[in-house]
Each structure stands twice: as structure tokens, then as C-alpha cells.
C-alpha positions as semicolon CSV with decimal commas, in nm:
position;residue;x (nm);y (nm);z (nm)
1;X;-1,682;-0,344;0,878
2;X;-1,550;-0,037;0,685
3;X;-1,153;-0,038;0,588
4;X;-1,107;0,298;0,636
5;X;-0,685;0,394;0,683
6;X;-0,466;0,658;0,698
7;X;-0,117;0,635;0,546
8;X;0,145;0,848;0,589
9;X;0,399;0,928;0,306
10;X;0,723;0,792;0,364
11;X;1,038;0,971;0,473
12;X;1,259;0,711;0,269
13;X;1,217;0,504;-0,044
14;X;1,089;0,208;-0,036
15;X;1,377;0,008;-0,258
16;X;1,647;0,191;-0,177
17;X;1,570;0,311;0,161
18;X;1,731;0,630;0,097
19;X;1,610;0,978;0,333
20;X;1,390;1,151;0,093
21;X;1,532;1,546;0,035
22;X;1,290;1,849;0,074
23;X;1,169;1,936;-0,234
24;X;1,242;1,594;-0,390
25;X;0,977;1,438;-0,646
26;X;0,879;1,080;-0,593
27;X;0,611;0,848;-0,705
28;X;0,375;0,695;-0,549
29;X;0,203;0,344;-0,607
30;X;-0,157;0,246;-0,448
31;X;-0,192;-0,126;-0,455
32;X;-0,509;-0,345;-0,357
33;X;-0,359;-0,618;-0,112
34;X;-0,578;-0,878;0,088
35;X;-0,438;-0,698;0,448
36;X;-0,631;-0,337;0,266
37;X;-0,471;-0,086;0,023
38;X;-0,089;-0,062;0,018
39;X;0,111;0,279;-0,029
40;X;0,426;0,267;-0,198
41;X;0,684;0,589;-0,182
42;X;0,963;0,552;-0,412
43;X;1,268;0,775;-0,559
44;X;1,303;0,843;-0,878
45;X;1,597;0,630;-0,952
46;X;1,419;0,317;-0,816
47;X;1,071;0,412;-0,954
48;X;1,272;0,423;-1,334
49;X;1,450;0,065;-1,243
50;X;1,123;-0,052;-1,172
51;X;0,830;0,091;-1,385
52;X;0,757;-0,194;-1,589
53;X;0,706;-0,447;-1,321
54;X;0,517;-0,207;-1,109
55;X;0,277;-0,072;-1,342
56;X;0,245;-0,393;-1,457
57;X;0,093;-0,539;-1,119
58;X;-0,305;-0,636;-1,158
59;X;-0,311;-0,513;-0,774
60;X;-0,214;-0,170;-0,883
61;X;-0,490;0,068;-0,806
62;X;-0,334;0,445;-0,862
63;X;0,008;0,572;-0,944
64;X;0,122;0,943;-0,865
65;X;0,413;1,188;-0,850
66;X;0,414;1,422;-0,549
67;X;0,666;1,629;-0,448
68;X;0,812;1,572;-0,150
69;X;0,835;1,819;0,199
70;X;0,953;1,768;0,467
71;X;0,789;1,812;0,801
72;X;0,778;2,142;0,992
73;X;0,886;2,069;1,331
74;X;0,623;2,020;1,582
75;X;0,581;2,313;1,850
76;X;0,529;2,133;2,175
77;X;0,223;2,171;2,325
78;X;0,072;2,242;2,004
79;X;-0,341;2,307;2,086
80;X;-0,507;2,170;1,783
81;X;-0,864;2,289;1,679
82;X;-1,149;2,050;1,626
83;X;-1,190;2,106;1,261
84;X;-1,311;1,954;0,978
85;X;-0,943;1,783;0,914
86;X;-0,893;1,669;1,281
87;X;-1,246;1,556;1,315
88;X;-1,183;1,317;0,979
89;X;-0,869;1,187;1,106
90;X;-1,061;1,101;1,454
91;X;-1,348;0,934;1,273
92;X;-1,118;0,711;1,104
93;X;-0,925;0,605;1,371
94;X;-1,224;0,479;1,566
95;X;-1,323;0,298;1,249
96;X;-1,723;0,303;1,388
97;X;-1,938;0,250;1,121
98;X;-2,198;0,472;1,263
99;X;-1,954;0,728;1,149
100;X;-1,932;0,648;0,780
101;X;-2,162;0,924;0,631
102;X;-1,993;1,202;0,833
103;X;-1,625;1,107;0,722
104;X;-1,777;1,065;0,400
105;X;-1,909;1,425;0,381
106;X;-1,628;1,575;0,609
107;X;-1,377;1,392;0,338
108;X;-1,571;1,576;0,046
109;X;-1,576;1,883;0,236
110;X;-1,158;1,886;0,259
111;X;-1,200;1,782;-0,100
112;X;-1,398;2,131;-0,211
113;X;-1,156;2,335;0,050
114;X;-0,883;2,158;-0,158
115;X;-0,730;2,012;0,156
116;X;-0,773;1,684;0,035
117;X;-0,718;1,517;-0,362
118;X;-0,907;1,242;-0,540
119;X;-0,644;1,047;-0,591
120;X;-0,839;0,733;-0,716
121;X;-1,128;0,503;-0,641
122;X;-1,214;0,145;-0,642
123;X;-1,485;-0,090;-0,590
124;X;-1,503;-0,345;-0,328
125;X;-1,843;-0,597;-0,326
126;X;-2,052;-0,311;-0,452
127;X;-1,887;-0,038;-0,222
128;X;-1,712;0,227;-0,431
129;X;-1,420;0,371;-0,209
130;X;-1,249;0,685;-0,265
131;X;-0,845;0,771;-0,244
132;X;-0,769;1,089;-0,089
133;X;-0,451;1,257;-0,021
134;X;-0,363;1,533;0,191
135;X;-0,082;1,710;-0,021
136;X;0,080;1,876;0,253
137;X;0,135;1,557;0,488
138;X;0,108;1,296;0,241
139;X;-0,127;1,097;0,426
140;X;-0,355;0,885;0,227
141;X;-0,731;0,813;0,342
142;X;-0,957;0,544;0,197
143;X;-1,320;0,644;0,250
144;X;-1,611;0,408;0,189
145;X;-1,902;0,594;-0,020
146;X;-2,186;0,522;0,233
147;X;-2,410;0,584;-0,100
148;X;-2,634;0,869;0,055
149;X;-2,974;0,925;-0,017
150;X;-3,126;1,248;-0,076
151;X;-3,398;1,185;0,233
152;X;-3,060;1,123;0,468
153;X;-2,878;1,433;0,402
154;X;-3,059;1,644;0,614
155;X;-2,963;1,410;0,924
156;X;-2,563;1,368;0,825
157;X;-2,529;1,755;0,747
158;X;-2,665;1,800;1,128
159;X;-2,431;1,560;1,316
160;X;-2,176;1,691;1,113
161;X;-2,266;2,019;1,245
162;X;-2,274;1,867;1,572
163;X;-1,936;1,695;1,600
164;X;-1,765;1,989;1,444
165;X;-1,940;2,237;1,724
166;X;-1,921;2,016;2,050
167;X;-1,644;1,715;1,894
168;X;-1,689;1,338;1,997
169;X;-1,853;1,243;2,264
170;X;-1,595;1,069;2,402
171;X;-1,340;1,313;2,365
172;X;-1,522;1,482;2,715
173;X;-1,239;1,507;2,991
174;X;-1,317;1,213;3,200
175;X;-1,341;1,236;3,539
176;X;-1,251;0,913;3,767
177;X;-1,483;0,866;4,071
178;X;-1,234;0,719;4,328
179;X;-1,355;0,472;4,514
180;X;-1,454;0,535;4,937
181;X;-1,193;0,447;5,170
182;X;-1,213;0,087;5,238
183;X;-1,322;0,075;5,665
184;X;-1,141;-0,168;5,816
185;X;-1,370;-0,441;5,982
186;X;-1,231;-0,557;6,378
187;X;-1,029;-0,845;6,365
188;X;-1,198;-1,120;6,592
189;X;-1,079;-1,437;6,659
190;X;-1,293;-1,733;6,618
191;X;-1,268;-1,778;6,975
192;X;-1,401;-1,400;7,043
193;X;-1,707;-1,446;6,845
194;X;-1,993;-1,439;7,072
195;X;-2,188;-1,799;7,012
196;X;-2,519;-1,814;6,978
197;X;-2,560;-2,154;7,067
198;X;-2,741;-2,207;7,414
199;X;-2,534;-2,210;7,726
């Protein structure tokens, strides 16, 4: 199974608890835990109380500053576009390994658009995964490198084509065939039931 996972940046520290400000720099900390990889939003206050020890953790995978905004408010009814961003996100909530070549090269695509940042890698059994954050929202997104070969290329770059032109296939409206009106069958009685057995 792949461990693909989106994290969101925090709103708050993760010591102190205090509301992050608009503008605000904070660190970040990326740590390799046996439930998957860990994000860690701190102040700058608590990050400084706290360096040592947490740079010092053998789990510790990345460490970052980011600065930190605060989301726009969401227009209701917002229409969203199947793009390459939204089709990512979709991929790795289904978590379908069939899927792991076109997240990979959708992921590297945001990368070159510089929608997305390397933000480290790792290896896991042989697997090398990648760290990327989307600056904007903060999320993080830990894709598996499916290891591509140059004969396979052809076939990802045309289903990413695909999904980006018609979207998942399940994402169809789907239409629920409501079942016939039950018919009522006549009540008989046992003793209306004609018997068959000779007179």
C-alpha cells in the first residue's frame, strides 16, 4: 500500500497553542513516526525553547521556516476546475495504487509550475518518497517515486492527459435507478386458497 497524505499547516502552534498571525514566520518539523510522517507547526518562541531537543530527534526528517498566511475566505459555492492541483489532491485521497505514477508526474508537474516545493525526501524499504509543500496552503504531500521506466512514460503521460480532460471516473454524476413500485399481492386466507386435493 502507498502512504501517500496530505497535511495541512496549522492555524496554532503546536506547544503553545497560540492563533498563528498573518504574516507570522514559523518553523516547521517533518518527523518519520510508525502511524506515517508527522508535521509539526511551531512559533518562534517555542521553536527557540525547543531547538536542541527537536533537531536532535533521529525521527526528524526535514525542518523549515515558512511564513505564515492566513486563509482567504471561501466564496460559497466556489466551482473548482479539474486541474492538475485538484486532480493530485483527489488521487491522494483515494490512496489507489493504480494511481501512483500519475500523482507522481502530476506532483512533478506542480513542482516545475512552482505550485509545489521539494521540501525533502526519504527512503522507505527501497521506495524513495518525496516531501512537497504547497506554499500558499501549507499542505504537505508525501508522494511515493513509482521509479518510472522510460518504456512506461508514454502510457502515464496519456492517462494523465486523460484524467485531466474527462477527471475520475467516478467523479460521473450518479444517477440512482429507483426501484418499481412494489404490487401488492391479494391477501388470502388459508382457508380461501383453492385446494387441490381431490374432493
Amino acid at each position: 500500500m502507498i502512504e501517500w497524505h496530505i497535511q495541512s499547516r496549522a492555524h496554532a502552534c503546536r506547544l503553545s497553542g497560540r492563533q498563528f498571525h498573518d504574516g507570522e514566520t514559523y518553523h516547521t518539523l517533518l518527523l518519520d513516526t510508525k502511524a506515517g510522517f508527522e508535521r509539526m507547526d511551531l512559533c518562534v518562541d517555542a521553536f527557540k525553547e525547543s531547538a536542541a531537543e527537536l533537531l536532535a530527534k533521529v525521527n526528524l526528517v526535514s525542518h523549515w521556516k515558512g511564513v505564515y498566511e492566513a486563509p482567504p475566505p471561501v466564496p460559497p459555492d466556489a466551482i473548482r476546475k479539474d486541474d492538475a492541483e485538484s486532480l493530485l489532491r483527489k488521487l491522494l485521497e483515494r490512496r489507489e495504487e493504480r494511481h501512483a505514477a500519475v500523482a507522481y508526474i502530476l506532483a512533478v508537474m506542480l513542482e516545475r509550475k512552482r505550485i509545489l516545493k521539494v521540501k525533502g525526501q526519504s527512503r522507505d524499504n527501497g521506495r524513495r518518497i518525496f516531501v512537497y509543500e504547497h506554499p500558499k496552503s501549507g499542505d504537505l504531500f508525501t508522494i511515493v517515486d513509482p521509479d518510472l521506466q522510460l518504456n512506461q512514460l508514454a502510457a502515464v503521460q496519456c492517462d494523465v492527459a486523460n484524467l485531466l480532460e474527462h477527471g475520475l471516473p467516478d467523479d460521473a454524476p450518479v444517477i440512482a435507478l429507483l426501484p418499481a413500485e412494489p404490487t401488492e399481492e391479494p391477501f388470502n386466507a388459508p382457508s380461501e386458497i383453492p385446494s387441490l386435493a381431490p374432493v
